[in-house]
Kinemage of the C-alpha trace (Angstrom):
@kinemage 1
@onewidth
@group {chain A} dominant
@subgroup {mainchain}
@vectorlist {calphas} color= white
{ca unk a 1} P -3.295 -11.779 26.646
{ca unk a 2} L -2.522 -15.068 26.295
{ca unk a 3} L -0.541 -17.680 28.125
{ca unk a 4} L 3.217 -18.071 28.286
{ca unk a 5} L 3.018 -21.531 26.162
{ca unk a 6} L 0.020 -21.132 22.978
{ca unk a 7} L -0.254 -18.346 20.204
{ca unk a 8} L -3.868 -17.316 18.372
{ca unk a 9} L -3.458 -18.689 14.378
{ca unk a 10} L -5.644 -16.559 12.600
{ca unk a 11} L -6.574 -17.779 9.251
{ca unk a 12} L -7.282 -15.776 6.123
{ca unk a 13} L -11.008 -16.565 6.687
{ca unk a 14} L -10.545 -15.567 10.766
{ca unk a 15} L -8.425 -12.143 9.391
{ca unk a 16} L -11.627 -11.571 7.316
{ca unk a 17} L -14.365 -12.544 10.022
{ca unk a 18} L -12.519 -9.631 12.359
{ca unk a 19} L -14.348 -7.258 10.182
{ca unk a 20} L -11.687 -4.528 11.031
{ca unk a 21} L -12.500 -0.978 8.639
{ca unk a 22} L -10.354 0.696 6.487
{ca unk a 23} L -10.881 4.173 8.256
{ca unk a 24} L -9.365 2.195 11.290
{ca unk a 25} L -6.214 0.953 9.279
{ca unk a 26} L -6.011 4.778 8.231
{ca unk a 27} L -6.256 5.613 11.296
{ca unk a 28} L -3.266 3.611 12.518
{ca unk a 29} L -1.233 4.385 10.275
{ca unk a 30} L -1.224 7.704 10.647
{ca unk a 31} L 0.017 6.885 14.083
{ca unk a 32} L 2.574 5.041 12.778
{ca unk a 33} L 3.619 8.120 10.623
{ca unk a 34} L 3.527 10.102 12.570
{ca unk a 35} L 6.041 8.424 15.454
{ca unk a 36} L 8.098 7.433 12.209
{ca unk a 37} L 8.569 10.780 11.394
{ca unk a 38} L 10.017 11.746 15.157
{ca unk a 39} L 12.056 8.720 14.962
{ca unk a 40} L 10.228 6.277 17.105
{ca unk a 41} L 10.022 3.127 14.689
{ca unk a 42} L 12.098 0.596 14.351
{ca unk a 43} L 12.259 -0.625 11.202
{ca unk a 44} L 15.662 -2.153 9.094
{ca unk a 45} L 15.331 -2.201 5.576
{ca unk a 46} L 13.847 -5.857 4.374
{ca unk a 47} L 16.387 -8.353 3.200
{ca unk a 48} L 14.992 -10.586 0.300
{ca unk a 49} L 15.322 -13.515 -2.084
{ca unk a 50} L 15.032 -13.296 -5.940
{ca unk a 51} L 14.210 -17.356 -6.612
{ca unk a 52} L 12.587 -15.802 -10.108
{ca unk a 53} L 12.138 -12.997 -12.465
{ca unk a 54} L 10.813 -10.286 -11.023
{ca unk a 55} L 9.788 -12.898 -8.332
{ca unk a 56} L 10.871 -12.299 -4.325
{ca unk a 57} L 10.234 -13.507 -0.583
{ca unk a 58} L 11.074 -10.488 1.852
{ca unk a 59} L 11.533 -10.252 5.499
{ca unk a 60} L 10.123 -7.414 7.020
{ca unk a 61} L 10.431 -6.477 10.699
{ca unk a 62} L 9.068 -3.293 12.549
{ca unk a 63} L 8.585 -1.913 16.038
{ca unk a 64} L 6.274 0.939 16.689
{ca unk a 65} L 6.403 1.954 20.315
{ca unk a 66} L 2.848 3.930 20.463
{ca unk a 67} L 1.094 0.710 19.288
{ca unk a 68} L 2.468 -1.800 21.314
{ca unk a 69} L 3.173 -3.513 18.019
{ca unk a 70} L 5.997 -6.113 17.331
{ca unk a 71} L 6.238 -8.429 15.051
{ca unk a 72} L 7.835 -9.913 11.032
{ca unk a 73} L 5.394 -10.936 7.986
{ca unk a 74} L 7.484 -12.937 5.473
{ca unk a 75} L 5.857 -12.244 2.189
{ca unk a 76} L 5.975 -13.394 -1.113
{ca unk a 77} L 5.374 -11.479 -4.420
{ca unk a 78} L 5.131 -13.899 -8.190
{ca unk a 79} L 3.979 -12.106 -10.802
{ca unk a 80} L 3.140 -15.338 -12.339
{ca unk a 81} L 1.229 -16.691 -9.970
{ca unk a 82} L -2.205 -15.402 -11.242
{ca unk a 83} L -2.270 -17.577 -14.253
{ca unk a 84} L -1.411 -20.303 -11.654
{ca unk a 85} L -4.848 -19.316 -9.649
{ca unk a 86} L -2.526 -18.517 -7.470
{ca unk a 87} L -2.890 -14.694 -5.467
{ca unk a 88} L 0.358 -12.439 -6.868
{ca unk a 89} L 0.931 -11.487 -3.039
{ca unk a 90} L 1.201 -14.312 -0.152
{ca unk a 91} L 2.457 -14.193 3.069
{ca unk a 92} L 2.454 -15.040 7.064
{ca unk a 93} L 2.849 -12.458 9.747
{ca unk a 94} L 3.912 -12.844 13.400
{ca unk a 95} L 2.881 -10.738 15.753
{ca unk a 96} L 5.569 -10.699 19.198
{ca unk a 97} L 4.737 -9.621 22.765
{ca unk a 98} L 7.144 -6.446 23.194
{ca unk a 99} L 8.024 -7.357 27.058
{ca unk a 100} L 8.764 -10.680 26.270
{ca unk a 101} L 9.673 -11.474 23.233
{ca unk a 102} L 7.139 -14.172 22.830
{ca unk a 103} L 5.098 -14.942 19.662
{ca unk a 104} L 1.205 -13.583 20.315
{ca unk a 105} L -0.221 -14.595 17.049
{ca unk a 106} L 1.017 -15.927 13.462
{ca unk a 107} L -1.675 -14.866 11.145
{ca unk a 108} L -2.187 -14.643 7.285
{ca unk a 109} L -0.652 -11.572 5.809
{ca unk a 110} L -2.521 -11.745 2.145
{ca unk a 111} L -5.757 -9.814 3.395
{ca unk a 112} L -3.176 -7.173 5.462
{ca unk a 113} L -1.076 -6.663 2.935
{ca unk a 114} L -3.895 -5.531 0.065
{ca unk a 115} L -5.564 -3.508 2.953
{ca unk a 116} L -2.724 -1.810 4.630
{ca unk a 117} L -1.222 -0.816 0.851
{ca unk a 118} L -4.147 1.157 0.077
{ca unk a 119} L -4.610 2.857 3.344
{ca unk a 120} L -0.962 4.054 3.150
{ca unk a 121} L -1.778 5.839 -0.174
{ca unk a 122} L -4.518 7.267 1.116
{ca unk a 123} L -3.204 8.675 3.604
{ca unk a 124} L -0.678 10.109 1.612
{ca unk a 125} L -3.314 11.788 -0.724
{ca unk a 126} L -5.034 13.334 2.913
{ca unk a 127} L -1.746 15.010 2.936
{ca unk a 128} L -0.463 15.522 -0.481
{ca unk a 129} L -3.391 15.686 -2.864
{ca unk a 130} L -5.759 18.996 -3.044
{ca unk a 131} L -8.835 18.016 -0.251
{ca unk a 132} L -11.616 18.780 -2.957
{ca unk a 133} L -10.083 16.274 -5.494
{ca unk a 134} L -12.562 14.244 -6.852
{ca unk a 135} L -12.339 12.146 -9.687
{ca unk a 136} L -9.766 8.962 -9.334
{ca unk a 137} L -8.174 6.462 -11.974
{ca unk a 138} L -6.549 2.991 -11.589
{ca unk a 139} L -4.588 1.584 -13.613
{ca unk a 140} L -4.283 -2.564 -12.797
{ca unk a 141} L -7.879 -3.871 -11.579
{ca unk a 142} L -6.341 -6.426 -9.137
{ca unk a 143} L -6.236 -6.581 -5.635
{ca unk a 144} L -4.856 -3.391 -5.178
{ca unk a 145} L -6.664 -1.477 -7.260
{ca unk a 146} L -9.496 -2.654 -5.080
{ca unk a 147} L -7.809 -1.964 -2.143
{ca unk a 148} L -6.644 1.109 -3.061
{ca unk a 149} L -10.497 2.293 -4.203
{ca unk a 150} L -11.928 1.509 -1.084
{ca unk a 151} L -8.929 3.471 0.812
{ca unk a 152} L -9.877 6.422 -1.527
{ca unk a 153} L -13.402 6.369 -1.295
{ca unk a 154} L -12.634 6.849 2.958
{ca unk a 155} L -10.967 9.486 2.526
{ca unk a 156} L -12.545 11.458 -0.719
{ca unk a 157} L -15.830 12.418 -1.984
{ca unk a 158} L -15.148 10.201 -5.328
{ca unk a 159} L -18.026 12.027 -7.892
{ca unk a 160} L -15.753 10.047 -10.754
{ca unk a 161} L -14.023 6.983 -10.902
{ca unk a 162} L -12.065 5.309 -14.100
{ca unk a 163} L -10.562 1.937 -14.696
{ca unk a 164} L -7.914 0.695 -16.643
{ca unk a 165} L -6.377 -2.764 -17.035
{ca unk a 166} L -4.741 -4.909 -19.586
{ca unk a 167} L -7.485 -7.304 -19.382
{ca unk a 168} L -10.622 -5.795 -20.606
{ca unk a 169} L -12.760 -8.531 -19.065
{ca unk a 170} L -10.721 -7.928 -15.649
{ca unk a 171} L -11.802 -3.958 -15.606
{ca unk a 172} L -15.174 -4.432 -16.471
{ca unk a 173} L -15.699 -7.382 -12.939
{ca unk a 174} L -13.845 -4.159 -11.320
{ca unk a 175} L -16.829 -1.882 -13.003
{ca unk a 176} L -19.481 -4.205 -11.827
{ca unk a 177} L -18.132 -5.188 -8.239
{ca unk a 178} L -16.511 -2.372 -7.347
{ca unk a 179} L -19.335 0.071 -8.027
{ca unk a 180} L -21.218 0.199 -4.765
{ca unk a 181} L -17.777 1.144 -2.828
{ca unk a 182} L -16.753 4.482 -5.267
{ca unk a 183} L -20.400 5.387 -4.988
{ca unk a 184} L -20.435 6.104 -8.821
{ca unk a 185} L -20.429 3.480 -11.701
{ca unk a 186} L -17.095 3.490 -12.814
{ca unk a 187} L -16.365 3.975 -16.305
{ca unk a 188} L -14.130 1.127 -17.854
{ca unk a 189} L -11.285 2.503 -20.572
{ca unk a 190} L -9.253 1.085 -23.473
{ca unk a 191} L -6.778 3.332 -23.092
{ca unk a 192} L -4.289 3.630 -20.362
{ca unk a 193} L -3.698 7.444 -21.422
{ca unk a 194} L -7.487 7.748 -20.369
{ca unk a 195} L -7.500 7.035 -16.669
{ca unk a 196} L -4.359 9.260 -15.910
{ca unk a 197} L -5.277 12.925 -17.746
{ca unk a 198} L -7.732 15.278 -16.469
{ca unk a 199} L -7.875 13.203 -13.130
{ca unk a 200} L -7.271 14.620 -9.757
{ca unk a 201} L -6.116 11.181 -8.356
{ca unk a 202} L -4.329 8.280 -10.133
{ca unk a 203} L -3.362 4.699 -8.849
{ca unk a 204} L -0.813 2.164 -10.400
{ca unk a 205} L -1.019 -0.925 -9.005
{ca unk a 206} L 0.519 -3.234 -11.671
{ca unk a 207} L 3.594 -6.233 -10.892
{ca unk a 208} L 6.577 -4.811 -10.109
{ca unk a 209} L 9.343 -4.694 -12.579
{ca unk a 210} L 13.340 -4.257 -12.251
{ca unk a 211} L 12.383 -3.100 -16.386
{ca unk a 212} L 8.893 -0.858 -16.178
{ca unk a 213} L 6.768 -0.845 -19.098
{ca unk a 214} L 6.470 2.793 -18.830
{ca unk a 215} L 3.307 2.944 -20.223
{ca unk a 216} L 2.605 6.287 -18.633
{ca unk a 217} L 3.868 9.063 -20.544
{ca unk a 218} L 4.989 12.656 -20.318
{ca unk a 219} L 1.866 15.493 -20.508
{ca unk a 220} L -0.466 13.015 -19.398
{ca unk a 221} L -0.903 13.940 -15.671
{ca unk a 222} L -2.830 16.854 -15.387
{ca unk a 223} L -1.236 19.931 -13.056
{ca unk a 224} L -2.639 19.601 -9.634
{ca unk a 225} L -3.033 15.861 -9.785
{ca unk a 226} L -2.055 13.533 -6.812
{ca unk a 227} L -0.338 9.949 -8.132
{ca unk a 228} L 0.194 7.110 -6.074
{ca unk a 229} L 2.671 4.618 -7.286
{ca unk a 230} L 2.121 0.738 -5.322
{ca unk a 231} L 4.107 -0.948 -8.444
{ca unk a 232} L 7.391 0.831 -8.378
{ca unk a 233} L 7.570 3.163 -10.952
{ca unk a 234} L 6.719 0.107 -13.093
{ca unk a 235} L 4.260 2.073 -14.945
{ca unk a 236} L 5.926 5.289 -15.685
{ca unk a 237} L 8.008 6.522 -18.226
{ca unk a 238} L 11.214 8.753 -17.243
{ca unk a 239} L 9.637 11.689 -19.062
{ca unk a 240} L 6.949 11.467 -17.031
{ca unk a 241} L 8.407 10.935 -13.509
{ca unk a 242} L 10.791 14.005 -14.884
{ca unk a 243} L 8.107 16.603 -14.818
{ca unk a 244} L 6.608 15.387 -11.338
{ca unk a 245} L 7.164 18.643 -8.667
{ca unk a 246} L 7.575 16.413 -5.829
{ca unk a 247} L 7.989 12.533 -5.276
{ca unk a 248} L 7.612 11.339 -1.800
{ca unk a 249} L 7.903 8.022 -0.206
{ca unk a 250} L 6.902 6.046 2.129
{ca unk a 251} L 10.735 5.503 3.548
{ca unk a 252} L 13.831 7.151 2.048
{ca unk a 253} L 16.119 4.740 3.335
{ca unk a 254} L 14.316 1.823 2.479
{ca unk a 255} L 14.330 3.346 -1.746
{ca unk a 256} L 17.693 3.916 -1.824
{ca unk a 257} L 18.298 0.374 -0.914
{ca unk a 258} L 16.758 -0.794 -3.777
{ca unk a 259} L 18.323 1.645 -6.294
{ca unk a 260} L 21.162 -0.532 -5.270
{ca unk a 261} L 19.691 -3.154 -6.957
{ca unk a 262} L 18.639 -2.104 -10.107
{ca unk a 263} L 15.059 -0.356 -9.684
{ca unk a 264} L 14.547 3.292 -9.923
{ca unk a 265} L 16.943 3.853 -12.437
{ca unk a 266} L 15.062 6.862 -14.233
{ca unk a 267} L 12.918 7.771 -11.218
{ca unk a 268} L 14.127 11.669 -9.598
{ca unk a 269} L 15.281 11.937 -6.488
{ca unk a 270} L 12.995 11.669 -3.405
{ca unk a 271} L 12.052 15.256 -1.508
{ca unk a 272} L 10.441 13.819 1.572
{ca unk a 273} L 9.627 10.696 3.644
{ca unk a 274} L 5.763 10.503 4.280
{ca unk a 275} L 6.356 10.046 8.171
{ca unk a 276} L 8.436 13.812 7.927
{ca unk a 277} L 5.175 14.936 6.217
{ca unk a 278} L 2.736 13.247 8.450
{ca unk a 279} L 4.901 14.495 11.710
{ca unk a 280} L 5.035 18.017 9.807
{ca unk a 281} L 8.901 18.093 9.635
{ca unk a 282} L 8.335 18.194 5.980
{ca unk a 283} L 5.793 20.296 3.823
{ca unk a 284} L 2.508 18.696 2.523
{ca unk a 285} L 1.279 20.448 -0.630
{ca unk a 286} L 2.351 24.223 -1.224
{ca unk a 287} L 0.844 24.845 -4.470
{ca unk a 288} L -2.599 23.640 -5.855
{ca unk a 289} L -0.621 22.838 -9.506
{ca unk a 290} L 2.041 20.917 -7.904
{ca unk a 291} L 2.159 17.302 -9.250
{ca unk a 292} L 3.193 14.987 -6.440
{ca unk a 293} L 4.061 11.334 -6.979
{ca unk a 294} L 3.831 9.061 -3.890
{ca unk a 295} L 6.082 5.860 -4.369
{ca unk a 296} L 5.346 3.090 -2.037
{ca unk a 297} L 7.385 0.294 -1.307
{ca unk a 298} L 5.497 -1.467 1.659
{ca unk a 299} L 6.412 -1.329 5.422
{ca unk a 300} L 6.936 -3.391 7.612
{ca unk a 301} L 5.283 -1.135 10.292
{ca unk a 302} L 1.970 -0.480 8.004
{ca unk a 303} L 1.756 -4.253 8.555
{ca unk a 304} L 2.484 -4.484 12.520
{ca unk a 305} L 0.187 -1.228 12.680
{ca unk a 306} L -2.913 -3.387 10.915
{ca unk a 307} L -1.615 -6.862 12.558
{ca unk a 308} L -2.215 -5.629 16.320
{ca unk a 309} L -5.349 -3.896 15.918
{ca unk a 310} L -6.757 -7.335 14.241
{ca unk a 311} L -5.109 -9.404 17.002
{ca unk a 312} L -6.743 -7.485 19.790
{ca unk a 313} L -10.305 -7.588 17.927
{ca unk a 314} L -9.763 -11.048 17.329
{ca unk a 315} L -9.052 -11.931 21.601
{ca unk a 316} L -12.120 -9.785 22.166
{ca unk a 317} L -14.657 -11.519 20.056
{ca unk a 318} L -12.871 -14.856 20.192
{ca unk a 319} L -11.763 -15.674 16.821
{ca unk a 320} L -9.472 -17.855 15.891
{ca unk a 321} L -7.573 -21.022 17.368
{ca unk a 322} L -5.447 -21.402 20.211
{ca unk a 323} L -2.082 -22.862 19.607
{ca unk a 324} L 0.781 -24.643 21.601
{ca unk a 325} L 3.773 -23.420 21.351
């Protein structure tokens, strides 16, 4: 612990030297889940800025008792930003001692919030998604569909793995870099339509849009298949979210906030919150054809869940620097 008057800064570079798996962020999730789903997190629904199109800064705050885990990340989200060479996602977390109230770290919240996406839908697919499903597609080749591959891959034996993006060139760096995580060589598609039907697993990891493209359309996913949505339903049509059997998310409360302002407005309603699954209030799968759509919208807590098992890695091996307060 540290002392009553400095905080550890932990740089992207220091959040990456940590080394911490993504079995381990799984792992803590499904803590976090789990408590969540008996009622043990704290958690308000983040309040946000709109400076842009399709552009926001949120706050998001989150107590989870188990973990010892306090703390805010104020993130950023420009879809933009990429033709900047700027990342789409930025952001700083702090991390707060739970007795006191004190600030224990502030540390980069890019690397976290890539990570911790993925692990939450893959723990949604250990759930939700038929345990011998093997054969995944992504849709959006960017940081999340990276993420969200090497989340998969921990969790699945992957024996087939497709990309998709809009950017040819993008899909096939995916192909080549990403190959040695699925275990397979990934095949690289023109068509969108291709790395959705006849899969057991799809990711869409696109910008998220108050309008969706709704690329994705009815027939397409196959009867048994397991969807996870990181983008909104950005990418899907309402035909196609209309013959889903079950949608779940990642907090009920939290979605019908932002139906309020605008999104969702041809997305079904939501049968369960993952923690109610996860805590087994709520079903997981019932029927091997069921198509099940998980819509994430990014918690706080799968942040404060990631951020304290980095800052107590970090005090162990002594990374990062030491800073008055």
């Amino acid at each position: 612990m540290q002392g009553p008057t400095s905080l550890l800064y932990l740089s992207r570079a220091d959040v990456e030297e940590i080394g911490l798996g993504m079995s381990a962020i799984i792992d803590a999730l499904d803590t976090m889940f789990r408590e969540k789903g008996e009622g043990g997190v704290e958690m308000p629904p983040k309040p946000g800025i709109h400076p842009g199109p399709d552009s926001f800064l949120h706050a998001m705050p989150a107590w989870i008792p188990s973990l010892r885990a306090a703390g805010l990340k104020w993130v950023s989200a420009y879809p933009e930003n990429p033709k900047r060479g700027l990342p789409y996602v930025a952001g700083l977390l702090v991390l707060n001692d739970p007795d006191t109230g004190l600030p224990l770290a502030v540390m980069d919240a890019t690397w976290i919030t890539a990570k911790r996406t993925g692990a939450a839908s893959a723990l949604a697919a250990k759930y939700l998604a038929r345990p011998e499903s093997g054969s995944l597609g992504v849709l959006a080749c960017g940081v999340q569909g990276r993420s969200h591959l090497e989340a998969f891959a921990a969790v699945f034996d992957l024996e087939r793995v497709v990309a998709y993006d809009v950017d040819p060139s993008v899909a096939e760096r995916y192909a080549r870099e990403m190959a040695g995580v699925a275990g397979v060589e990934i095949e690289v598609v023109d068509q969108p339509r291709e790395a959705v039907e006849g899969l057991d697993l799809v990711v869409t990891s696109g910008p998220i849009l108050k309008e969706p493209h709704a690329t994705i359309r009815a027939g397409w996913l196959a009867e048994g298949a397991f969807a996870a949505a990181v983008d909104f339903d950005s990418y899907w049509s309402g035909p196609a979210l209309a013959e889903v059997d079950r949608i779940v998310t990642d907090d009920v409360d939290q979605m019908e906030y932002y139906r309020t302002l605008g999104y969702f407005g041809d997305t079904p309603s939501v049968d369960s919150d993952l923690g109610d699954v996860v805590a087994g209030n709520a079903s997981g799968r019932t029927d091997p054809a069921e198509r099940i759509l998980a819509l994430h919208l990014g918690l706080a807590a799968d942040d404060m869940a990631t951020a304290v098992l980095l800052y107590h890695r970090a005090r162990a091996r002594g990374i990062g620097t030491e800073l008055d307060l």
